[in-house]
C-alpha positions as a printed NumPy array, in Angstrom:
array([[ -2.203,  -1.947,  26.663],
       [ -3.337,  -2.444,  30.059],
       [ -3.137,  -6.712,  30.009],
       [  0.017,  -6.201,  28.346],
       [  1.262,  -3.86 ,  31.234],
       [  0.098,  -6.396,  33.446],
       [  1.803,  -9.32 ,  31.868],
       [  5.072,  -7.675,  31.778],
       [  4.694,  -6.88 ,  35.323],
       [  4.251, -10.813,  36.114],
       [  7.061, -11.983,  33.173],
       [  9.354,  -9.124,  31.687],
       [ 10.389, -11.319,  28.991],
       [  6.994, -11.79 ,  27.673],
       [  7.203, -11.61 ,  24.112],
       [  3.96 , -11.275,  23.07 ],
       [  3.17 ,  -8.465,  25.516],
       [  5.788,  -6.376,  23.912],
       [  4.04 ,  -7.408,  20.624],
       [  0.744,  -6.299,  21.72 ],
       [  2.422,  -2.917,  22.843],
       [  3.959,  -2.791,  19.596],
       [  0.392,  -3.192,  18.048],
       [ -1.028,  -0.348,  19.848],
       [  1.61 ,   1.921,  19.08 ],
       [  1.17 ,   1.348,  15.148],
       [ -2.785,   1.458,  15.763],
       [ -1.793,   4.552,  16.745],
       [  1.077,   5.611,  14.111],
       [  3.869,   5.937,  16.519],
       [  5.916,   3.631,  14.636],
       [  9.358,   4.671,  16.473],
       [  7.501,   3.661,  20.036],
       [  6.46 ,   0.801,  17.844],
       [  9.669,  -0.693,  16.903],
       [ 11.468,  -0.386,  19.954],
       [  8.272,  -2.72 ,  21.411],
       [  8.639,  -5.531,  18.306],
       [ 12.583,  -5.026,  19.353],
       [ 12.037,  -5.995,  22.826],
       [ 10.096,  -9.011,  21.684],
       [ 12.801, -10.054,  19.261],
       [ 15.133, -10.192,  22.462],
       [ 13.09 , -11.835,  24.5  ],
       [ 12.001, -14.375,  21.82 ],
       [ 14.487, -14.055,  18.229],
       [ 12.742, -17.041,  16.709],
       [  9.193, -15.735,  16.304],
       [  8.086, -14.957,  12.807],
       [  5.037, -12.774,  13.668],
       [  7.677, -10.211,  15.623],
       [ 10.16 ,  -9.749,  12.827],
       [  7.336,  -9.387,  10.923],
       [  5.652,  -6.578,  12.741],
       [  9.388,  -4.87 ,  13.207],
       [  9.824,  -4.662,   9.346],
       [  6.356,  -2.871,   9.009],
       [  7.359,  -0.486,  11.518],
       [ 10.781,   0.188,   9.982],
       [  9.207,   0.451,   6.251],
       [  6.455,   2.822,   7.765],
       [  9.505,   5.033,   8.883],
       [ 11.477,   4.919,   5.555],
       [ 14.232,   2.503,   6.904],
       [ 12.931,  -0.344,   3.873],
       [ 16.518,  -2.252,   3.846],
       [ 15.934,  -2.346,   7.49 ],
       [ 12.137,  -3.702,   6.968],
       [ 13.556,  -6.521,   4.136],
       [ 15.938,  -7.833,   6.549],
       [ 12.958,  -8.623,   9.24 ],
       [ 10.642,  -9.837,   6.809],
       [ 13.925, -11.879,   5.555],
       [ 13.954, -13.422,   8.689],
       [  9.725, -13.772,   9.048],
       [ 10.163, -16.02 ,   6.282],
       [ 12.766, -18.196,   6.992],
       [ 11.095, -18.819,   9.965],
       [  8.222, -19.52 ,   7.951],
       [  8.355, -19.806,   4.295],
       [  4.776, -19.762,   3.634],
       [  3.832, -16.394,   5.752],
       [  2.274, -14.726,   3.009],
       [  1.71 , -11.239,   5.289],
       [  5.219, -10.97 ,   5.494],
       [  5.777, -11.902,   1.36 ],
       [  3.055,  -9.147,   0.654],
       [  5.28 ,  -6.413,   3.288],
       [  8.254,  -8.019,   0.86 ],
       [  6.944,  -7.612,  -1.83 ],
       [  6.117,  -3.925,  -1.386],
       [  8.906,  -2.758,   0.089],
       [ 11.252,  -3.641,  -3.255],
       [  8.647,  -1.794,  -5.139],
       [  9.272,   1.193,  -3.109],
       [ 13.1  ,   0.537,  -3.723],
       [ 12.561,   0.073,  -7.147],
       [ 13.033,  -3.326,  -7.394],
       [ 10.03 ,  -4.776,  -9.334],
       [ 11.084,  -7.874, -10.821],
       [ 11.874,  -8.771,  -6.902],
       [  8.42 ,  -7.422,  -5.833],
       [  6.602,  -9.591,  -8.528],
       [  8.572, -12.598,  -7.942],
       [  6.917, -11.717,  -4.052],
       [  3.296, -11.219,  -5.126],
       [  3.378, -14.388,  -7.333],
       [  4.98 , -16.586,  -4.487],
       [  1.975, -15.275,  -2.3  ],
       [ -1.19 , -16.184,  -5.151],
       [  0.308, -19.54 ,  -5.433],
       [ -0.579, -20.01 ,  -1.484],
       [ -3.355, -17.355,  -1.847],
       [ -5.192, -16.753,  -5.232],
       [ -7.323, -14.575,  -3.881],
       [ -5.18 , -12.334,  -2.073],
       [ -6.106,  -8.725,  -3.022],
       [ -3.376,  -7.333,  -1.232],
       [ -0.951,  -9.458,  -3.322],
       [ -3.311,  -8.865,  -6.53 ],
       [ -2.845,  -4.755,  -5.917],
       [  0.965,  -4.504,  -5.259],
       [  1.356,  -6.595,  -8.563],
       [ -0.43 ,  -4.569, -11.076],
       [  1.702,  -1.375,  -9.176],
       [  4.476,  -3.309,  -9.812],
       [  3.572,  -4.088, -13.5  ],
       [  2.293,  -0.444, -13.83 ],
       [  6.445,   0.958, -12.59 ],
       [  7.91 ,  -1.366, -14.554],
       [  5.455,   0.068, -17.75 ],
       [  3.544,  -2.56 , -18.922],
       [ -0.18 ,  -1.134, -18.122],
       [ -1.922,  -4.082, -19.889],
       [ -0.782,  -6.721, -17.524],
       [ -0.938,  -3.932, -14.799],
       [ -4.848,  -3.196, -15.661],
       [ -5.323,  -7.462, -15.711],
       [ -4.444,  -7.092, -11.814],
       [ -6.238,  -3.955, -11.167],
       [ -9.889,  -5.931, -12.901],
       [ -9.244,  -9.278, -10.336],
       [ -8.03 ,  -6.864,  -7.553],
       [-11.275,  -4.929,  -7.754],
       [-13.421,  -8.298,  -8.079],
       [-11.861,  -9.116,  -4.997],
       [-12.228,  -5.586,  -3.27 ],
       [-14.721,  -3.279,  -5.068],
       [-14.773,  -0.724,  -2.469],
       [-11.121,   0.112,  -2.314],
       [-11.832,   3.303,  -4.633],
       [ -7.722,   3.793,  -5.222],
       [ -7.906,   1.24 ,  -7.512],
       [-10.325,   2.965, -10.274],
       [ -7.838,   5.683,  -9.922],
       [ -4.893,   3.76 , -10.891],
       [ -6.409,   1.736, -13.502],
       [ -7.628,   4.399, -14.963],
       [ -4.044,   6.279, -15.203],
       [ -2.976,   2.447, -16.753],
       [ -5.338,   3.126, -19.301],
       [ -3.853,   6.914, -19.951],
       [ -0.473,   5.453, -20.006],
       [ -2.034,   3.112, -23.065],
       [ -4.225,   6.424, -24.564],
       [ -7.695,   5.056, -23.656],
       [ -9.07 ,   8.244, -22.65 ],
       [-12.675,   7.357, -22.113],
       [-11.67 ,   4.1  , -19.861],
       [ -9.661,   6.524, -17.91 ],
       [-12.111,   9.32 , -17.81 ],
       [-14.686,   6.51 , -16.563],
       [-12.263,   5.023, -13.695],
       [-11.645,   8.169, -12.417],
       [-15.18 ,   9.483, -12.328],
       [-16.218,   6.085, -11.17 ],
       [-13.3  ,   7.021,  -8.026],
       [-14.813,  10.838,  -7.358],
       [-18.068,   9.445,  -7.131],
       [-16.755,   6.621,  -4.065],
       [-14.453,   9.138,  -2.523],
       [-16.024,  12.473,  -3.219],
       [-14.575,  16.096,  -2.198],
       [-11.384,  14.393,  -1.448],
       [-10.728,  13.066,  -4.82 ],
       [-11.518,  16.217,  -6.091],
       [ -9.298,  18.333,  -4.03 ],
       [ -6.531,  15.775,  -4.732],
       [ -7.091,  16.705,  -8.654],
       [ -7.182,  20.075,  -7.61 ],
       [ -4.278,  20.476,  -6.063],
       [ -2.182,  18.23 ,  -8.609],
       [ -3.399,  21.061, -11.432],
       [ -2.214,  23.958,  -9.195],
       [  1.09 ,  22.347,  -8.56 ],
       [  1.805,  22.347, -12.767],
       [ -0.005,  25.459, -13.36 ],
       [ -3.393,  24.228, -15.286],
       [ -5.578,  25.956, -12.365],
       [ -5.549,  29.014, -10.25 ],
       [ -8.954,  28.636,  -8.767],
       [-10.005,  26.936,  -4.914],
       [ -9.418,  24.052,  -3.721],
       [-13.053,  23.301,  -2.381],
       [-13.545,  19.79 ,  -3.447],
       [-16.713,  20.77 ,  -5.945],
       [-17.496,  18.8  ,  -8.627],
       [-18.948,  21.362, -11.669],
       [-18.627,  22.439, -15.167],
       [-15.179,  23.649, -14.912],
       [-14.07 ,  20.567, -12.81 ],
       [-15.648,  18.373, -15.33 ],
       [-14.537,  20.041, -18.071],
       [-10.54 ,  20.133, -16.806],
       [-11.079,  16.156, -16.165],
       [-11.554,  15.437, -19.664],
       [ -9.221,  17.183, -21.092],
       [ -6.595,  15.582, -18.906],
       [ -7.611,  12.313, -19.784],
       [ -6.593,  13.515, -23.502],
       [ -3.553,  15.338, -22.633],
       [ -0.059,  12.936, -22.545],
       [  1.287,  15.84 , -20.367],
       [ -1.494,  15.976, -17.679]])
């Protein structure tokens, strides 16, 4: 933040100092302090495709995803083939919704970039919205041959696979998630049974009989 400081101090209309402040800021999470930097930068400089770019992530992280489509709209026009700001595309019109738009995104990106997990992920979400789990757990297998560690995806393949009634395969990606992500996973479970009423008990992110025994029978239950 400093050099940026600096640099502003030496050229206020430097562009990619106000991009580097806008960096920190989202580093940080303060999105708002975030997009008025990438804002700065687009008035300094309206042409550069890395700055609407950055603006559109900052106005998805705060809700405003209309907002965040017209910036990454404009990212790539500037540059058709800028496949971060296809993938920020791509998921905001699954947020809105819009899935055959968010595929159409995702493919357009592993034509450039077959091995794009990113790309790979937000498709089999999309597929998974727009019910059609098989095709949804196709992406989910090549995602996590890309990525193996990202544990999320064991979780939602293995809720593709309750949406098709394969309880063991879902029963095994979501143990095979607990077991990467631990007490967390297990207090997320937790707290999704207490919100519709199939446990009373703590929420203390142990893994025993009961917890075990609740597991399995959600992976049977349509309802859980």
């Amino acid at each position: 933040m400093q050099d940026a400081d600096a640099a502003l101090h030496l050229n206020p209309e430097s562009y990619p100092a106000f991009n580097i402040r806008g960096h920190v800021h989202t580093e940080r999470g303060r999105f708002d302090l975030a997009l008025e930097e990438y804002t700065k930068a687009l008035h300094a400089h309206p042409w550069d495709a890395i700055s609407n770019n950055s603006r559109g992530w900052a106005y998805a992280q705060l809700g405003q995803l209309e907002r965040a489509i017209q910036d990454y709209d404009m990212a790539l026009r500037l540059d058709p083939e800028y496949t971060t700001a296809l993938v920020n595309r791509g998921n905001a019109y699954r947020h809105l919704g819009q899935q055959d738009r968010a595929i159409q995104d995702y493919d357009a990106v592993l034509r450039l970039e077959p091995d794009n997990a990113g790309a790979v992920f937000g498709r089999a979400f999309s597929y998974q919205d727009a019910d059609e789990p098989e095709r949804a757990i196709a992406d989910y297998k090549q995602g996590m041959l890309l990525d193996p560690h990202w544990a999320p995806g064991y979780f939602w393949r293995g809720k593709a696979y309750f949406d098709m009634g394969q309880a063991a395969l879902a029963l095994a990606d979501w143990e095979r998630e607990i077991a990467m992500r631990g007490a967390d996973a297990i207090r997320e479970w937790q707290e999704h049974w207490v919100e519709t009423g199939r446990y009373s008990g703590p929420i203390d992110g142990v893994y025993d009989a009961e917890f075990r025994e609740m597991l399995v029978a959600c992976a049977h239950d349509a309802d859980c």
